[in-house]
C-alpha positions as CSV (number, residue, x, y, z in Angstrom):
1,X,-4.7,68.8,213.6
2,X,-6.4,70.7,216.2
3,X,-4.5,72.0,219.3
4,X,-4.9,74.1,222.2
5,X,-2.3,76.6,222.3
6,X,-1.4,79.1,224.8
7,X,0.3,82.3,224.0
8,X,-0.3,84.3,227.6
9,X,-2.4,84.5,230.8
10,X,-6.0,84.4,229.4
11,X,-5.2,83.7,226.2
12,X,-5.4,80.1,225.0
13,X,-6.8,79.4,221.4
14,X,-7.8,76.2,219.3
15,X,-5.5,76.0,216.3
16,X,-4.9,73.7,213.3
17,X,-1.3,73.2,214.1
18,X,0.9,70.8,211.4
19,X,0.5,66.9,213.0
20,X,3.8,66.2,214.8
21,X,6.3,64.3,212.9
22,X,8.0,60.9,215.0
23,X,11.8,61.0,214.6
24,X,14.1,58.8,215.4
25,X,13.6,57.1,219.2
26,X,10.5,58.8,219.4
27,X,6.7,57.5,219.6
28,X,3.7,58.8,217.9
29,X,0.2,58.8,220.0
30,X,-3.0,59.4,219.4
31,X,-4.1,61.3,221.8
32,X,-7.4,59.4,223.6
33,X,-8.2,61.7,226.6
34,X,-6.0,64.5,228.6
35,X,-6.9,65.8,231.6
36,X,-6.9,69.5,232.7
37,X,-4.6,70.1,235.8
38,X,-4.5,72.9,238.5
39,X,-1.1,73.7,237.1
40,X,-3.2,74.6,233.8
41,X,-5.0,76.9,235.5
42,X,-2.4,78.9,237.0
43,X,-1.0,79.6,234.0
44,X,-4.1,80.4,232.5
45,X,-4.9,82.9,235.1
46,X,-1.5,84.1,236.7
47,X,1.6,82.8,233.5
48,X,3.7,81.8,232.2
49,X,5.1,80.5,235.0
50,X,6.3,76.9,233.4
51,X,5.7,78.2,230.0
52,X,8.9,80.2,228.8
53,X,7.4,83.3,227.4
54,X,7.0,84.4,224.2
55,X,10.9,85.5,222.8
56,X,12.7,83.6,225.9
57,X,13.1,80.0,224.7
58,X,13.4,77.3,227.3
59,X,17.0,75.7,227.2
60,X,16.1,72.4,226.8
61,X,13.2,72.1,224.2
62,X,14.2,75.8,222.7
63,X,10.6,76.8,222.1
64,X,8.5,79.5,223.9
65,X,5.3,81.0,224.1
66,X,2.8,79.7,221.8
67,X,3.0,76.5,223.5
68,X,0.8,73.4,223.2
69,X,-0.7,72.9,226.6
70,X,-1.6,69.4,228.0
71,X,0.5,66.7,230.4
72,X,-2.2,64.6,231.7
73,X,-2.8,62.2,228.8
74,X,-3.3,58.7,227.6
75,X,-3.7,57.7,224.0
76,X,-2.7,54.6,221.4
77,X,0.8,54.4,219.9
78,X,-0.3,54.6,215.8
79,X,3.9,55.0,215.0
80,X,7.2,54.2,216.0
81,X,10.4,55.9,215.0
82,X,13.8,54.3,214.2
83,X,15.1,52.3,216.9
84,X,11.8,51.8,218.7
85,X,11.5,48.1,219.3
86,X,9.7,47.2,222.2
87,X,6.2,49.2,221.3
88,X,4.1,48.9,218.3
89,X,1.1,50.5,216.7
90,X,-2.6,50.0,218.8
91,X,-0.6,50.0,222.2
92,X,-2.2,51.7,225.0
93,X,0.3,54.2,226.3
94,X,0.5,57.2,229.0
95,X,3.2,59.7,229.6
96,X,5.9,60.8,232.1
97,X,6.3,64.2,230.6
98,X,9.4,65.2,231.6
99,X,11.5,67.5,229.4
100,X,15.3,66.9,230.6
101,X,19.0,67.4,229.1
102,X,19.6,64.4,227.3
103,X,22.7,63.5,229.8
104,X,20.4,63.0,232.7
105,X,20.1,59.9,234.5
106,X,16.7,58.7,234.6
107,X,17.2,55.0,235.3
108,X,16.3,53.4,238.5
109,X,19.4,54.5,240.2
110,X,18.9,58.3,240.0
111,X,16.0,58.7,242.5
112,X,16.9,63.0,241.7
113,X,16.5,63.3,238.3
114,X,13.1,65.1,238.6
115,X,14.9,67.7,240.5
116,X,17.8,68.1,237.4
117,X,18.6,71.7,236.0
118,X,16.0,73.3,234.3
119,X,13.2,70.1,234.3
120,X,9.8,70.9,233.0
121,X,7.2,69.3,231.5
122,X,5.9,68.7,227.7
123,X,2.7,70.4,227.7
124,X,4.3,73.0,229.4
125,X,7.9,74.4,228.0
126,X,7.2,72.8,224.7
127,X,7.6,69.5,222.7
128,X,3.9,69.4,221.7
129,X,1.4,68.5,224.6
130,X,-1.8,66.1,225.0
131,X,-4.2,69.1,224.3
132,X,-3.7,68.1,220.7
133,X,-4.8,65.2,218.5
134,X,-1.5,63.5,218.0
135,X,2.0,64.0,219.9
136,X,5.2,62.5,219.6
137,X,7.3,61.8,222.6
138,X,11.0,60.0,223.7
139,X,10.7,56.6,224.1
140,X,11.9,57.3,227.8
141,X,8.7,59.0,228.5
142,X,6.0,56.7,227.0
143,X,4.5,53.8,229.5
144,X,2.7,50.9,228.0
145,X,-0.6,50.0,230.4
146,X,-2.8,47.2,230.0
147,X,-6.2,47.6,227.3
148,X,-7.6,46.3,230.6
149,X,-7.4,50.2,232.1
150,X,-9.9,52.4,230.1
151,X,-8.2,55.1,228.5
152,X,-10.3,58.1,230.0
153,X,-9.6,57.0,233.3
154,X,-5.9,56.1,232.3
155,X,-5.1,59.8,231.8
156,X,-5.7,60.4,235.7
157,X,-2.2,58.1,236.2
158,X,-0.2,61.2,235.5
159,X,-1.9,63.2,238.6
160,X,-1.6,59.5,240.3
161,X,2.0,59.2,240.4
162,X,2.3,62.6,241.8
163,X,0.0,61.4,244.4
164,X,2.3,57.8,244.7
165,X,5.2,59.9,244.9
166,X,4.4,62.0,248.0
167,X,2.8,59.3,249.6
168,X,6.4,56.9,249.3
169,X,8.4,60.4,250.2
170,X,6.2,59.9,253.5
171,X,7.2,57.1,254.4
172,X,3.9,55.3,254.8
173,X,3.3,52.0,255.6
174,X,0.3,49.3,256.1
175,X,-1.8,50.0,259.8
176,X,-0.6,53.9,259.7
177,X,-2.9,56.3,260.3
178,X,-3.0,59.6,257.6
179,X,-5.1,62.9,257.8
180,X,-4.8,64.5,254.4
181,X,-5.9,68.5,254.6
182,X,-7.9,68.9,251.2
183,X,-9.9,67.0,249.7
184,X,-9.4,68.5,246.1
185,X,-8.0,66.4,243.2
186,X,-4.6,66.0,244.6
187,X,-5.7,64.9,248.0
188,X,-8.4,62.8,246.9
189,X,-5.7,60.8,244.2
190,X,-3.4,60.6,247.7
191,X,-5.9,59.1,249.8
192,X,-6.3,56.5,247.2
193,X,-3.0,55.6,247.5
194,X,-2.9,55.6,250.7
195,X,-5.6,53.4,251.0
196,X,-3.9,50.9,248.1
197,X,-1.1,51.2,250.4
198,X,-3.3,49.3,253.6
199,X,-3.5,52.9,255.2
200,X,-6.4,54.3,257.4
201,X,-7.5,57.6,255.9
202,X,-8.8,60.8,257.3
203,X,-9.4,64.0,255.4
204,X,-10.3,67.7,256.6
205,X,-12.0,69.7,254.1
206,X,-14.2,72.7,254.5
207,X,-16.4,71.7,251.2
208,X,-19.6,69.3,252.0
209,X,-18.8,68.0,248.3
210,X,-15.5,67.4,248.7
211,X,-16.3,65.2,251.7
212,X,-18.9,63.8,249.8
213,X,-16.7,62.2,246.9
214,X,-13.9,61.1,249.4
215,X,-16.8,59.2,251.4
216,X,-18.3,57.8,247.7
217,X,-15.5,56.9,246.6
218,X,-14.2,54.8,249.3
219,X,-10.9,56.4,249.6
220,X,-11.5,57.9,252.9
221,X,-12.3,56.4,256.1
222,X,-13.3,59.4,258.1
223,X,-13.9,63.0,256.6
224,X,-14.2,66.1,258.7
225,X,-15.0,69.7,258.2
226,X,-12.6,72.2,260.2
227,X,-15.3,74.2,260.6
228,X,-17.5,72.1,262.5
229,X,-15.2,70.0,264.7
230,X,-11.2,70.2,266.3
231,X,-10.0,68.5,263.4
232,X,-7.0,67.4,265.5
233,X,-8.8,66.8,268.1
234,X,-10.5,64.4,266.5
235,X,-7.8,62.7,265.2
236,X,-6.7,61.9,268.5
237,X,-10.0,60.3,269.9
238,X,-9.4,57.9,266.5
239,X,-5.8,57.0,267.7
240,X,-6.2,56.5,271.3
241,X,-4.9,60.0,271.9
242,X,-1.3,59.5,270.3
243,X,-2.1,61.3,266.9
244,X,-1.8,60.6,262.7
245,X,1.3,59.0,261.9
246,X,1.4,60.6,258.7
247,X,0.2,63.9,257.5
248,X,-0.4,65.6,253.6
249,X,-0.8,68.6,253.2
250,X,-2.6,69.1,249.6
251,X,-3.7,72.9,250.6
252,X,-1.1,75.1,250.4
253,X,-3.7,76.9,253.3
254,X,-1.5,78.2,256.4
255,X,-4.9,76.8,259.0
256,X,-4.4,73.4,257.2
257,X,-0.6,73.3,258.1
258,X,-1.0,74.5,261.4
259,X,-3.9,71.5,261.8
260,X,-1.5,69.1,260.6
261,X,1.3,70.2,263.0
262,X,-1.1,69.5,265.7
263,X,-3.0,66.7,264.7
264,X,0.0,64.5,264.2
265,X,2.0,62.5,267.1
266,X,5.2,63.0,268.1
267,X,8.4,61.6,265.2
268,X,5.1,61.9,262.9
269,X,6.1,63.1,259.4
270,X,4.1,65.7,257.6
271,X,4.8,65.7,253.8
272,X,3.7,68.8,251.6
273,X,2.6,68.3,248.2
274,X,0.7,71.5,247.3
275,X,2.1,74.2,245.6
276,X,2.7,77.5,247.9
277,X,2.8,80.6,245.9
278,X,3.6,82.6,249.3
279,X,5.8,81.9,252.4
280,X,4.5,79.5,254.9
281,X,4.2,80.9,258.8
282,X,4.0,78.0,261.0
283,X,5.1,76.8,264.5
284,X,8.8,76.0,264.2
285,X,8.9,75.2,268.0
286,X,6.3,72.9,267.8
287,X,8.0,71.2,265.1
288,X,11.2,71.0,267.2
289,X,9.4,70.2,270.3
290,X,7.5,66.9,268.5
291,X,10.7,66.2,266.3
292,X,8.0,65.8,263.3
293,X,9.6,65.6,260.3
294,X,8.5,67.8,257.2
295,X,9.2,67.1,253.8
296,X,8.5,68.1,250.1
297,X,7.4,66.6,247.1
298,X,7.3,67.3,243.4
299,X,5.8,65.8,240.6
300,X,7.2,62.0,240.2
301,X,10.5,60.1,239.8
302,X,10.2,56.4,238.5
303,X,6.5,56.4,239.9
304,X,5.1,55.7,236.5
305,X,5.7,51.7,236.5
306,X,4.2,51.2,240.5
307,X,1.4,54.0,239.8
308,X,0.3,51.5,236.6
309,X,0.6,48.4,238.6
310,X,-1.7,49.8,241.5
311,X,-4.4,50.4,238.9
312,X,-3.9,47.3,236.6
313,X,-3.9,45.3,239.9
314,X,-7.1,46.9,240.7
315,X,-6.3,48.8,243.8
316,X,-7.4,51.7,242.8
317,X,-10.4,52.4,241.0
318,X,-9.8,56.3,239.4
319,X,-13.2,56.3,237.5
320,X,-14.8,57.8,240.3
321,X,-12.3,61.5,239.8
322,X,-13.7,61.8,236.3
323,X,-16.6,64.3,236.2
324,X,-17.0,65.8,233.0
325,X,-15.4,65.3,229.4
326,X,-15.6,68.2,227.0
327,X,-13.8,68.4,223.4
328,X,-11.4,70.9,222.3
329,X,-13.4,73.6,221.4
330,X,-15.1,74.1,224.9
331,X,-11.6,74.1,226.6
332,X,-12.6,77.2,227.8
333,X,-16.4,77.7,228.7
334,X,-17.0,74.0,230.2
335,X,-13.4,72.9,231.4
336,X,-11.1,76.2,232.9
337,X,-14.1,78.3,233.7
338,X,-15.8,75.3,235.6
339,X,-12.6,74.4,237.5
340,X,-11.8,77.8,238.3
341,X,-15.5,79.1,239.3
342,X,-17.4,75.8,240.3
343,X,-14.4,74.0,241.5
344,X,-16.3,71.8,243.9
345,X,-18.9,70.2,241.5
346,X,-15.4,69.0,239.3
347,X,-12.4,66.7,240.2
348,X,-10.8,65.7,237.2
349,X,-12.1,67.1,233.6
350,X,-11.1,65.4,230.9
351,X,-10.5,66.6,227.3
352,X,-11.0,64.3,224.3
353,X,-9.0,66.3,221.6
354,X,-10.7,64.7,218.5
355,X,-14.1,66.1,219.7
C-alpha cells in the first residue's frame, strides 16, 4: 500500500509499505481522508521534533525515523482483531491517536493521562499513521461516529477536540464573551466550539481571509484586524467596558498575548493553545494586578466522545474548514508547500490516500 513516510526535515517520500497486519485488540481501517496538520509542517521544515529520529527508538512504540506520518484521519473499520466485540466491518470510525504505556489510565477518571510519560502520537513516533491506505490501531483509540457525519469532514474531529479541549480547560460557559487571537485552523475550530458552547465570539487577526472565513462560516460574531483598530479597545465598547470573559490565544505571537492580557476583564481567564517554540515576555504585573488566570492546553483527554456528539448533533458544521483535497502523491507540491507558502488561501487540506 502506499504511504507517506518521513525519514527527516525535508524529506518525506511516497512508499509501497507492506499493509498493516490487525493483532489481537486491534482494529483495521481503511483510511477515507487524513488531514495535514501544523504539527506536520513543523516537522517537515524544522524535525524530528515528535518523530524519534532515525537510530533513537521511541520507548513506547520502539520504532524511529522512517515513520508513517498522518494523525488527523477518519476511515471504515474493514477488520477486527481477537477480542474486538463491539465494532464490526463498514463502521465509520476516527482516531484518538495517542501512543501511551499500556499501564496508563485512560478511563474517565484520569483527566491527566494525555500528560503521561513519554505520550505521543501515531502518525508521529510510530504505529503506522493515516497518511497510508490502511492502519491498524488499539481498540482504545478508535471512535465509532455516525454514517450521518461525512467522512472528509469527519477527519477535522481530531483538530476539533483539541479545540473542545482548550475551550472546557477555559472554563467557558453559555452568555460569555471570548476574543480568540488568530484566526488560523486552530482558532477557527475554537470559535466553533465556542459558539456550540452558546458563546459570543470575537477574533483578531491580521489576515482579510482569515476574517473572511470566520465571518462565512458563522463561527464568529465580530472579527477585527489589529492593525486597523485597538483590538482591546474594542472589546470593551462590546462589553459595556468590563472586557472578554475568556481569552485564546491560538498565535503563539507575543502582540497577540499582550492584546489578550488587555482586552480581558478582571478574574478573566486566558487559555493558550498554540504552540511556543520561544519564551513568552509578557506583563506579569498586569496579570497580578487583574488576577486573570492563564492556563495551557494540549492536545485532548476524553474529548473524543463530546467532540463527536457536537457534530452528530449538528452544532457544528466543519465542512466549511475543508479547502482542498489532494491524493498521496501531491503530499508535497499541493498540500505542505500550499500550507506553508499560501497559508491564508487553506484551512484544513485533506489527503485521500487511495488517490
Amino acid at each position: 500500500m502506499k504511504a507517506a513516510r518521513y525519514y527527516d526535515h525535508g524529506d518525506i517520500r511516497i512508499e509501497d509499505i507492506p499493509e498493516p497486519t490487525v493483532a489481537p485488540g486491534e482494529v483495521g481501517i481503511d483510511v477515507a481522508y487524513c488531514g495535514i496538520c501544523g504539527t506536520d509542517l513543523h516537522e517537515y521544515l524544522d524535525g524530528p521534533i515528535f518523530v524519534p529520529p532515525a537510530g533513537h527508538p521511541h520507548p513506547i512504540s520502539g520504532e524511529s525515523a522512517p515513520v508513517t506520518l498522518g494523525h488527523e484521519m477518519s476511515g471504515v473499520v474493514y477488520a477486527v482483531g481477537e477480542g474486538v466485540t463491539d465494532l464490526k466491518p463498514g463502521d465509520h470510525v476516527v482516531v484518538e491517536p495517542y501512543i501511551l504505556y499500556d499501564d496508563v489510565d485512560t478511563s474517565e477518571n484520569n483527566m491527566f493521562y494525555h500528560l503521561s510519560k513519554d505520550m505521543n502520537f501515531i502518525g508521529l513516533a510510530g504505529r503506522g499513521g493515516g497518511l497510508a491506505e490502511k492502519i491498524s490501531v488499539k481498540r482504545r483509540w478508535v471512535h465509532k461516529i455516525s454514517d450521518s457525519i461525512a467522512l472528509d469532514e469527519a477527519a477535522l474531529i481530531e483538530p476539533l477536540s483539541v479545540a473542545y479541549h482548550a475551550v472546557e480547560r477555559s472554563g467557558l460557559k453559555a452568555g460569555d464573551f471570548v476574543l480568540i487571537g488568530g484566526a488560523g485552523p486552530i482558532g477557527l475550530l475554537n470559535a466553533a466550539v465556542a459558539k456550540a458552547f452558546g458563546a459570543t465570539v470575537a477574533m483578531s487577526e491580521l489576515s482579510p481571509l482569515r476574517r473572511k472565513k470566520a465571518e462565512e462560516s458563522g463561527v464568529a460574531d465580530y472579527t477585527f484586524s489589529p492593525k486597523e483598530v485597538d483590538v482591546a479597545e474594542e472589546v470593551r465598547k462590546l462589553t459595556g467596558g468590563a472586557g472578554a470573559d475568556v481569552g485564546i490565544e491560538a498565535t503563539s505571537v507575543q502582540p497577540v498575548l499582550d492584546m489578550l492580557m488587555d482586552a480581558v476583564r478582571p478574574g478573566a481567564v486566558i487559555t493558550i493553545v498554540s504552540i511556543w517554540g520561544h519564551k513568552s515576555d509578557f506583563d506579569m504585573h498586569k496579570l497580578v494586578m487583574k488576577e486573570i488566570d492563564m492556563r495551557g492546553s494540549i492536545a485532548y483527554v476524553n474529548s473524543h466522545p463530546k467532540t463527536i456528539k457536537l457534530v452528530e448533533e449538528g452544532k457544528i458544521n466543519l465542512k466549511p474548514f475543508i479547502t482542498g483535497k489532494i491524493g498521496l502523491d501531491h503530499l508535497i507540491d499541493e498540500g505542505f508547500d500550499t500550507l506553508i507558502h499560501h497559508n491564508e488561501t487553506a484551512v484544513k487540506i485533506l489527503v485521500d490516500p487511495k488517490l
